[in-house]
C-alpha positions as CSV (number, residue, x, y, z in Angstrom):
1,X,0.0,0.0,0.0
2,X,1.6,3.2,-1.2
3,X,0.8,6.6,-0.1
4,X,-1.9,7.8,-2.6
5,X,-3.9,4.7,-1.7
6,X,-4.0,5.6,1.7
7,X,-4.8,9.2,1.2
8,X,-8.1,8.0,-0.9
9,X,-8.4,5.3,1.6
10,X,-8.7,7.8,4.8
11,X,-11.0,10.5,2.1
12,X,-13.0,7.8,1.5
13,X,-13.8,7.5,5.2
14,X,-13.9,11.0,5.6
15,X,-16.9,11.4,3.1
16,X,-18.3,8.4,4.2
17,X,-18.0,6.0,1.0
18,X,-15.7,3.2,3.4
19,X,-16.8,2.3,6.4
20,X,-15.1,1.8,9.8
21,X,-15.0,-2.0,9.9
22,X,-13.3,-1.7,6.1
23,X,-10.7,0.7,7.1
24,X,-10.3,-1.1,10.2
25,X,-9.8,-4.6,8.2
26,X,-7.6,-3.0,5.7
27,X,-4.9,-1.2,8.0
28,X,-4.5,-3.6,10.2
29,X,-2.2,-5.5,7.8
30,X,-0.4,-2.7,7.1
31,X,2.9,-3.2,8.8
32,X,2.8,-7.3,8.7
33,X,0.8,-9.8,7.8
34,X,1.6,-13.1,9.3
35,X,1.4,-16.8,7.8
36,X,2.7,-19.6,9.4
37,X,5.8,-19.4,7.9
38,X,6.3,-16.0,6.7
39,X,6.0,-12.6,7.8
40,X,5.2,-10.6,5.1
41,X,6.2,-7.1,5.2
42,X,3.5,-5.1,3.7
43,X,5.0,-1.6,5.1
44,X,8.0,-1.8,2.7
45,X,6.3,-0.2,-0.4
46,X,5.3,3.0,2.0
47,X,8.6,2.6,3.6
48,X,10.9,1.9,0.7
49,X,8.4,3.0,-2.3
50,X,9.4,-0.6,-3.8
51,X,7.6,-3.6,-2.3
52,X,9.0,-6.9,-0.5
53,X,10.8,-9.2,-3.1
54,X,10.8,-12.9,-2.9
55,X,13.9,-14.8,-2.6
56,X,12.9,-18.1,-4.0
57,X,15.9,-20.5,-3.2
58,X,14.8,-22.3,0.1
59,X,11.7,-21.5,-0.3
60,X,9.1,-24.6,-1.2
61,X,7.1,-23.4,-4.1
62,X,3.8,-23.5,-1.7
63,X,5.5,-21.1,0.5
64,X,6.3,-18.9,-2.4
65,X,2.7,-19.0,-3.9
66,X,0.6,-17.9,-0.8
67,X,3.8,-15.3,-0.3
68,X,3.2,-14.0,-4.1
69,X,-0.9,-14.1,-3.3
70,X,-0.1,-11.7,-0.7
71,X,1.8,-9.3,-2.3
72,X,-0.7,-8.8,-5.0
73,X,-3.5,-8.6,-3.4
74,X,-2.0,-5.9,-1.3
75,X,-1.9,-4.4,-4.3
76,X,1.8,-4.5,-5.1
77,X,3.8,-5.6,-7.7
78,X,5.6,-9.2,-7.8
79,X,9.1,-9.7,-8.0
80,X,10.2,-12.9,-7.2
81,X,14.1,-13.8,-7.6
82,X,15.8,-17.2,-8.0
83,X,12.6,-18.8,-9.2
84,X,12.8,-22.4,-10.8
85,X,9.5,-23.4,-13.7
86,X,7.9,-25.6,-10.9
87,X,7.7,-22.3,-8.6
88,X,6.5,-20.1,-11.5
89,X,4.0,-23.1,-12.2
90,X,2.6,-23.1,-8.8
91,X,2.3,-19.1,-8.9
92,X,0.8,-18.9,-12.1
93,X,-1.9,-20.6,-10.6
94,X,-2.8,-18.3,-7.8
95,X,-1.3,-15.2,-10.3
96,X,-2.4,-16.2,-13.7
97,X,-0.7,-12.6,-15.1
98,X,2.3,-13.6,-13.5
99,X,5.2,-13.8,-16.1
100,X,8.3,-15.8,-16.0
101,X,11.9,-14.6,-17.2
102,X,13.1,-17.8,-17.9
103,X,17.0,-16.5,-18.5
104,X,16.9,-14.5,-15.0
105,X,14.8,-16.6,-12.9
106,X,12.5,-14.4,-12.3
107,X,8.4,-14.1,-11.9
108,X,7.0,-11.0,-12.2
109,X,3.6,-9.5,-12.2
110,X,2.8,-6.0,-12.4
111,X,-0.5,-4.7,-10.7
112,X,0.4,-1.4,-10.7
113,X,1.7,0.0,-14.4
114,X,4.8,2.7,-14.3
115,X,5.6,5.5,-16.0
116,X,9.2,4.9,-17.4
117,X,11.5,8.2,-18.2
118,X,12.1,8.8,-21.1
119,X,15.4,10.8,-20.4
120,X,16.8,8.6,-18.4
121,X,18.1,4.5,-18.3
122,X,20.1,2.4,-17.1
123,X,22.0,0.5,-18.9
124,X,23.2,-3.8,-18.3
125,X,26.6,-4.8,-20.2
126,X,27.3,-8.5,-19.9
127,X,31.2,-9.3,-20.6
128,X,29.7,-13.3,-21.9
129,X,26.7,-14.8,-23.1
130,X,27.5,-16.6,-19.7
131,X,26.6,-14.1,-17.6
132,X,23.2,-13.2,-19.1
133,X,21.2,-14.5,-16.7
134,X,22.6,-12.5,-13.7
135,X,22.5,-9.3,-16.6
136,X,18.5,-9.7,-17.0
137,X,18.0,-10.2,-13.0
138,X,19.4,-6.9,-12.5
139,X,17.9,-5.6,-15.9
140,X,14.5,-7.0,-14.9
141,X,14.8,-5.4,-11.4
142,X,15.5,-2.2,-12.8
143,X,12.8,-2.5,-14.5
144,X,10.5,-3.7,-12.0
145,X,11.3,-0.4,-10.3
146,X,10.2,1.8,-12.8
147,X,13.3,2.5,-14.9
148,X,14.1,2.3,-18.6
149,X,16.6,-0.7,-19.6
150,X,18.7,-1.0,-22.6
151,X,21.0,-4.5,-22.2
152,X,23.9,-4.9,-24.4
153,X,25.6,-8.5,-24.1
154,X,28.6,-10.4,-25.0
155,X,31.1,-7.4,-25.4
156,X,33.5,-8.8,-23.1
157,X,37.7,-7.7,-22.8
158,X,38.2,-11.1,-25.2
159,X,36.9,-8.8,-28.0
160,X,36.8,-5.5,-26.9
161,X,36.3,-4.1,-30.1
162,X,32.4,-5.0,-29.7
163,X,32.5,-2.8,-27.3
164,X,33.6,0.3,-28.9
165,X,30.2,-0.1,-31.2
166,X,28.4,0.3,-28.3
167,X,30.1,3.6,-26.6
168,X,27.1,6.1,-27.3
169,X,25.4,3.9,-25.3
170,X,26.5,3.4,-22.9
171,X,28.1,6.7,-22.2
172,X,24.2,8.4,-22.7
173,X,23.3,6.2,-19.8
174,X,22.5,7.3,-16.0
175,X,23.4,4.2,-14.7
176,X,25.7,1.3,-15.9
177,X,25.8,-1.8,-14.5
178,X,28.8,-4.6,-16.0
179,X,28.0,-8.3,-15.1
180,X,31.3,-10.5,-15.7
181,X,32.6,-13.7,-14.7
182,X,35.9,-14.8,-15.5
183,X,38.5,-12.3,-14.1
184,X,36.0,-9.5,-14.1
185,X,38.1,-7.1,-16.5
186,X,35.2,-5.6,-17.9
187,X,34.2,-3.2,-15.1
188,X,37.1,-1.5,-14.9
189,X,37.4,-1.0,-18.8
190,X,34.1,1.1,-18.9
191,X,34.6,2.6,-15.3
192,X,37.9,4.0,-17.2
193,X,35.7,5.0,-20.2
194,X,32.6,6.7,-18.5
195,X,31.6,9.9,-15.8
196,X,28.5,7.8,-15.0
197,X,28.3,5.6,-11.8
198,X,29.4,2.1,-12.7
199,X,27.7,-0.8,-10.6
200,X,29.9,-4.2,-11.1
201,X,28.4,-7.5,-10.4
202,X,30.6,-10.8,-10.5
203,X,29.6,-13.5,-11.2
204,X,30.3,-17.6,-10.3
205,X,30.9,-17.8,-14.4
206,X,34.5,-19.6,-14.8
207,X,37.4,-22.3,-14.8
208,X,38.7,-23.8,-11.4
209,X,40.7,-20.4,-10.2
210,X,38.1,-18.5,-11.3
211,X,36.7,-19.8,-7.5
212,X,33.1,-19.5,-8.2
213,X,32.9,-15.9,-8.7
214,X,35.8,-14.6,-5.7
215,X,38.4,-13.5,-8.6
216,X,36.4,-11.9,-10.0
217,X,34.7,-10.2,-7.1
218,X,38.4,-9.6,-6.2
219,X,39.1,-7.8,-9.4
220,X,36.5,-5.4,-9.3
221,X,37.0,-4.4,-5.4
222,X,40.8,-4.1,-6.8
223,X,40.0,-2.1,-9.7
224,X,42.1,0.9,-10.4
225,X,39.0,2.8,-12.2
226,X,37.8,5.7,-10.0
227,X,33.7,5.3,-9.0
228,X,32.7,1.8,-9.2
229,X,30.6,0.0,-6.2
230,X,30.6,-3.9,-6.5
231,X,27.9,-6.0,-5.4
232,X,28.1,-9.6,-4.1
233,X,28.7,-12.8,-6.4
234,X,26.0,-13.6,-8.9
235,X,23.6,-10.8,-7.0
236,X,22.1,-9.5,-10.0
237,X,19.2,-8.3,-7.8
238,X,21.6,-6.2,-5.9
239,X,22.9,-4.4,-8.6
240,X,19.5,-3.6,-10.5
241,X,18.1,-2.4,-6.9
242,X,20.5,0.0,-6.5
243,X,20.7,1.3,-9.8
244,X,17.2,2.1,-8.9
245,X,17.9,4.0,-6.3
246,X,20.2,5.9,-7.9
247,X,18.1,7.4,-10.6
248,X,15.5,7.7,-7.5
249,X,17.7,10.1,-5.2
């Protein structure tokens, strides 16, 4: 429940269209609402102007279904992260809308349309084909927040001539955010290339000493380009939320 919705909830009471028992019934949830296993935090949306996100992994995809019911019927949008087809089945069937990103892992269902600027985007650079799906969680996130995405994939430090055809691009952006595996050279390439704040996201996307994502990781916390934050391993998410942010403040 966002702040307009509870200006023409209290109006509505005021001139007498809702009355005191449905007010009563539809604040009380506001902060929480419990389930047996889940407390679900309805207050984020007023409190964060983005609603709760599911993290699927761990989560049976019962427990995930009566979470998503929830969230929508709040009236807020889905975003569910780390989602296999057997939990987007079993959401689908409580959320028939829902939609399922099957690259990302994602389930998404918006309730609530967004306006999306027109002057300014973020934009997703994956260095490999690889690391796609951790390029369209965060591009999907972004997204979900009410930003315009461009994604431009594959332009990794192997060729970096594929990225040059892409500089106008990227350097038009608000936002950039550079998911590699591997050693994770491509973050520092375009933080060295760009005045735009540079989000890197590593990702587990390698041979043996490539340790799951940690040189990578490693090479972006070491990079010598000036004005890039790094998010964990593989946390796509992450990266796409705070881009979000960023165009927010």
């Amino acid at each position: 429940m966002i702040n307009k919705e509870i200006v023409k909830l209290l109006k509505g009471y005021k001139s007498g269209e809702i009355d005191e028992e449905t007010i009563i019934n539809k604040l009380k949830n506001l902060s929480f609402e419990s389930l047996e296993f889940a407390r679900i935090d309805h207050h984020r949306a007023l409190r964060k102007s983005f609603p709760e996100v599911i993290f699927c992994k761990g989560k049976t995809s019962e427990q995930i279904s009566k979470i998503a019911k929830k969230i929508v019927e709040n009236g807020n949008n889905l975003l569910a992260t780390k989602a296999t087809p057997e939990n987007y089945k079993k959401v689908k069937s409580v959320i028939p809308g829902a939609i399922y990103n099957e690259l990302g892992k994602l389930i998404t269902y918006e309730i609530r349309k967004q306006r999306r600027s027109s002057k300014k985007n973020i934009v997703v650079v994956s260095a490999g084909t690889s690391d796609i799906p951790i390029a369209e969680e965060a591009a999907v996130t972004a997204y979900m927040m009410g930003n315009k995405v461009k994604k431009i994939y594959d332009v990794g430090v192997a060729g970096i001539h594929r990225l040059m055809n892409y500089m106008d691009t990227i350097k038009k952006a608000s936002v950039i955010i550079v998911v590699a595996g591997m050693e994770g050279a491509l973050a520092s390439v375009i933080g060295g290339l760009v005045d735009i704040p540079v989000i890197a996201v590593p990702t587990s996307v390698g041979y043996g000493a490539s340790f799951s994502g940690i040189a990578a990781l490693l090479g972006m916390l070491n990079s010598c380009s000036a004005g890039i934050t790094v998010v964990n391993i593989d946390n796509g998410f992450g990266a796409g939320y705070a881009a979000g942010l960023i165009l927010k403040a």
